[in-house]
C-alpha positions in Angstrom: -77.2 -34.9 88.1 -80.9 -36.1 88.1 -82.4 -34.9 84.3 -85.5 -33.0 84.6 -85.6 -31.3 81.0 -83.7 -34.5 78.9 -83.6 -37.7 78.7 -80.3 -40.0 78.2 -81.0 -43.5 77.0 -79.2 -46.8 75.8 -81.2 -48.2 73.6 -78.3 -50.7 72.5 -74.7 -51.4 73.4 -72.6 -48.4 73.0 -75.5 -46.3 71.5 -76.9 -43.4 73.4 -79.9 -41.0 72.6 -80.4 -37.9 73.8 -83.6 -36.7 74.1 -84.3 -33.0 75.1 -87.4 -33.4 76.7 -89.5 -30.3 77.4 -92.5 -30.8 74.6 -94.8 -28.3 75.8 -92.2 -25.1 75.2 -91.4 -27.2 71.9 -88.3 -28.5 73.7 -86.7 -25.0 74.0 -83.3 -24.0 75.4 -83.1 -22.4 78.5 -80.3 -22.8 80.9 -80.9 -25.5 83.1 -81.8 -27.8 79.9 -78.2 -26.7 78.5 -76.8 -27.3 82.3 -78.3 -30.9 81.9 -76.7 -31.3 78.1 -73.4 -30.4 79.6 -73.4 -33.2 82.3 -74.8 -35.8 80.1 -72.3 -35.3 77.2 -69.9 -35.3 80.3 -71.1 -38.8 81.1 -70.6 -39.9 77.5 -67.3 -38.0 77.1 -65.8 -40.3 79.9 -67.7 -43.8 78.5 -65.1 -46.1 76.6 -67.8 -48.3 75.1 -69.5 -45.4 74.0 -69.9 -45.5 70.2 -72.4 -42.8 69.2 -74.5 -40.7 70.1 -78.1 -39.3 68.7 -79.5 -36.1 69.7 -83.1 -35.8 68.9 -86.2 -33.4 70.4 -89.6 -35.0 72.5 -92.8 -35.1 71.0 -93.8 -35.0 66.6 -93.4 -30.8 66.7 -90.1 -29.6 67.1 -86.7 -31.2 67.2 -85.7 -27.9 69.9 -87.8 -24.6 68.2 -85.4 -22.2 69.8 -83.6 -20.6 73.1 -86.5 -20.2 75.7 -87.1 -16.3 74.3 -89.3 -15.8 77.6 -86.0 -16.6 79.8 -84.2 -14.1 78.1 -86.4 -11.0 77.6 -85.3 -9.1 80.7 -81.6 -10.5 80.3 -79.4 -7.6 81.0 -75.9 -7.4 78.3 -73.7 -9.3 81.1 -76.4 -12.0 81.8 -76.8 -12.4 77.8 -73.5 -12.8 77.5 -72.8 -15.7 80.3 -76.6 -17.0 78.4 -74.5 -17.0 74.9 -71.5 -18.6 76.3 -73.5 -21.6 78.5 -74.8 -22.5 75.1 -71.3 -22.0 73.5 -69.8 -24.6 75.6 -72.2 -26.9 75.4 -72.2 -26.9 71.4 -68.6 -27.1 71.9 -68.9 -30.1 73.9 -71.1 -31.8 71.6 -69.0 -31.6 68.5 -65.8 -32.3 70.9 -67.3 -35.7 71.7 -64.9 -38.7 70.7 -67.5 -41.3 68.9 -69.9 -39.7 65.6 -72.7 -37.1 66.9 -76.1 -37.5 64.6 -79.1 -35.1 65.0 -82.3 -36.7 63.9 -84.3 -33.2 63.6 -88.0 -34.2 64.0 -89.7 -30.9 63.7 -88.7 -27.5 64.2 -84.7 -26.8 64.5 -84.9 -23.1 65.2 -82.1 -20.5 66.3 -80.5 -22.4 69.1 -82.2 -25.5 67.8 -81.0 -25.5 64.3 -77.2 -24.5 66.2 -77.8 -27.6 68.3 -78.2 -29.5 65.0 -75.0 -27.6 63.3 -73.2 -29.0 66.1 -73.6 -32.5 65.8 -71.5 -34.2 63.0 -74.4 -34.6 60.9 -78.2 -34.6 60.5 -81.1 -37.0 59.6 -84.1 -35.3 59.0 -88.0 -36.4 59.3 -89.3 -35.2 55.9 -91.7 -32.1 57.8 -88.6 -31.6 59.9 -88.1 -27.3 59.6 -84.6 -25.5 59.6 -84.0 -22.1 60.3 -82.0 -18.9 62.5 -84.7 -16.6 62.9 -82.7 -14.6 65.7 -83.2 -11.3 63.9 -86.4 -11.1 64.1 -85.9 -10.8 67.6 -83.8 -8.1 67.4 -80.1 -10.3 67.9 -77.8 -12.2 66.1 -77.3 -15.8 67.0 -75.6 -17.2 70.2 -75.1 -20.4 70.3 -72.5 -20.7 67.1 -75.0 -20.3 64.2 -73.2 -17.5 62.5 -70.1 -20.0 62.6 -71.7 -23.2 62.0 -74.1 -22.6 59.2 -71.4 -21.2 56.9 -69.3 -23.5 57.2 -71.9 -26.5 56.9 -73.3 -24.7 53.4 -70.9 -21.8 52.4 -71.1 -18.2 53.2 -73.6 -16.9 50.9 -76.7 -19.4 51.5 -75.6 -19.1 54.7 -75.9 -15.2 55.4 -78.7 -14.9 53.3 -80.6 -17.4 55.9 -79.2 -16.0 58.9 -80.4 -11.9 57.7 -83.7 -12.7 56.2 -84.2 -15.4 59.0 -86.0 -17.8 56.3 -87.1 -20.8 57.6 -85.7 -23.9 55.2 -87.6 -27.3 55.0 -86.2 -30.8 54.7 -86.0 -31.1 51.2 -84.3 -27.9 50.4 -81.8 -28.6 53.9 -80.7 -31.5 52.1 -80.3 -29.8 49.0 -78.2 -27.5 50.0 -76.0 -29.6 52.4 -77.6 -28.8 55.9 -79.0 -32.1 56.1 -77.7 -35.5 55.0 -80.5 -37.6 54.5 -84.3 -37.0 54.7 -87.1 -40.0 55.4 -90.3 -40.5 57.0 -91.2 -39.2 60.5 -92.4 -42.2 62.0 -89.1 -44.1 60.2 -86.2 -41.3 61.7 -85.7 -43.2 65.0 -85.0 -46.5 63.4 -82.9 -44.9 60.6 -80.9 -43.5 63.6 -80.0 -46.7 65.1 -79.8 -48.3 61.7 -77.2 -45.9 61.0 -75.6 -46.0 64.7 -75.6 -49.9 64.2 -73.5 -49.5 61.0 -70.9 -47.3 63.1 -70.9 -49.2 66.1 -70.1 -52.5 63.8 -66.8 -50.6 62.8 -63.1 -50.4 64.3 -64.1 -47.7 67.7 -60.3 -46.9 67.8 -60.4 -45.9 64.0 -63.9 -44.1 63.9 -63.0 -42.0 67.0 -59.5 -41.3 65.0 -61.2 -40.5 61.5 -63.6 -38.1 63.6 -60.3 -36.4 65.2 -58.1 -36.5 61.2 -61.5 -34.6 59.9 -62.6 -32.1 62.7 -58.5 -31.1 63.9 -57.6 -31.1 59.7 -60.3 -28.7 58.7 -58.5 -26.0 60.3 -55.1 -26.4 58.8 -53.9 -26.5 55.0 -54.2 -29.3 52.9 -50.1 -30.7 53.3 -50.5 -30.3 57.0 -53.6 -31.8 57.2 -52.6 -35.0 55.4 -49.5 -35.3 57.5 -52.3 -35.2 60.7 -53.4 -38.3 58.9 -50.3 -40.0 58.3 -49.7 -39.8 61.7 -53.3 -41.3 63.1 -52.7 -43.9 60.6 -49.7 -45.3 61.9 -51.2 -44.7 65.5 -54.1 -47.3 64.5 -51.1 -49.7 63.9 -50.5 -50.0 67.3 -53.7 -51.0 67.9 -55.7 -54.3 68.7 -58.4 -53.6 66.3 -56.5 -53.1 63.9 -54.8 -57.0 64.2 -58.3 -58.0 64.6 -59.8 -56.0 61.9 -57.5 -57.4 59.2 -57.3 -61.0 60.5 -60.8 -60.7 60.4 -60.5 -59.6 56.7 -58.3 -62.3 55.6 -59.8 -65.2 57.5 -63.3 -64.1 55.7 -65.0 -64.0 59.2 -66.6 -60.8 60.9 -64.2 -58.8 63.6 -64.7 -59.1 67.1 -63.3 -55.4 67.7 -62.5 -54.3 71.4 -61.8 -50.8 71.4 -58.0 -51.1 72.3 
């Protein structure tokens, strides 16, 4: 697919940025953007070397400011619903991806922007960077997964009080209250990105991918099932040539040459 509303870069081995690209309608979602999110995080899902991936939004405005409300004014019930569940699969997708999933919200991350965000593993903010699911404003709920997401990222009261007043949180209360991870300096978010992606990338791919699979599959199940999940991605990593080479590495003092295998 040719990418008219994103851009997917590799700015370094095994990194990839995503770039939703559509600064003039503050990078908003309307369906052929999340068409073009699905086939790129397709790409990625089937890339070995891939390592991570950051999502971020075009311009110094908005990270994504929302669904593309003018696409969906006249949207009879059926067409909302195939509009909800587009977006649905592509959040799905995103969190589903092997390798660590960062947002580095630059701006606005409104309704299906701040659900974009919920979706990656975590977020980096710009310190003006603005959170928030003003859906019922508009008269709807979310649709992308907010009402899901949000509670689970900060627990169910913050997170219903946000999403029924619609209050818009900036960066330093996000991180406060658990939304986002880190805050810094606009013009320093893309390099604390890659400084981040760099730190990942330098680590064990085989073990990464599997701590990412022990967290996101033992979340849903209780805490004795859940640790027997990672007993047995533990012993899996023994079979492993990153592991040999990871603790070789460790006991000859040297750095690891890890190969993903």
């Amino acid at each position: 697919m040719e990418f008219k509303n994103i851009l997917l870069e590799q700015p370094e081995a095994g990194i990839y940025l995503l770039t939703v690209n559509r600064p003039k309608a503050l990078n908003a979602l309307n369906a052929a953007t999340l068409d073009e999110i699905a086939a790129a995080l397709a790409r990625l899902a089937a890339d070995d070397a891939a390592r991570v991936l950051l999502v971020t939004g075009a311009g110094e405005k908005a990270f994504v400011a929302g669904a593309d409300i003018a696409e969906m004014r006249h949207a009879t019930v059926e067409q909302a619903r195939e509009f909800s569940e587009k977006g649905m699969r592509v959040m799905h997708a995103l969190g589903a991806l092997p390798v660590p999933v960062i947002a580095l919200v630059n701006g606005y991350a409104l309704g299906g922007g701040c659900e974009l965000a919920l979706a990656c593993d975590w977020i980096l903010a710009a310190d003006h960077a603005v959170f928030g699911q003003p859906e019922v404003s508009l008269g709807i709920p979310p649709g992308f997964g907010g009402t899901q997401r949000l509670p689970r990222r900060i627990g169910t009261a913050r997170a219903l009080e946000l999403l029924t007043t619609g209050r818009q949180v900036k960066a330093e209360e996000a991180a406060a209250i658990g939304l986002a991870n880190q805050i810094c300096p606009a013009a320093e978010l893309k390099a604390k990105g890659l400084e981040v992606a760099r730190a990942i990338a330098a680590r064990g791919p085989v073990a990464v991918r599997l701590a990412k699979q022990a967290v996101q599959r033992g979340a849903s199940l209780d805490l004795s099932a859940a640790c027997a999940l990672e007993t047995g991605l533990f012993a899996q990593a023994f079979s492993t040539q990153d592991r040999v080479e990871g603790m070789s590495a460790f006991l000859e003092k040297r750095p690891a040459r890890f190969s993903g295998r």
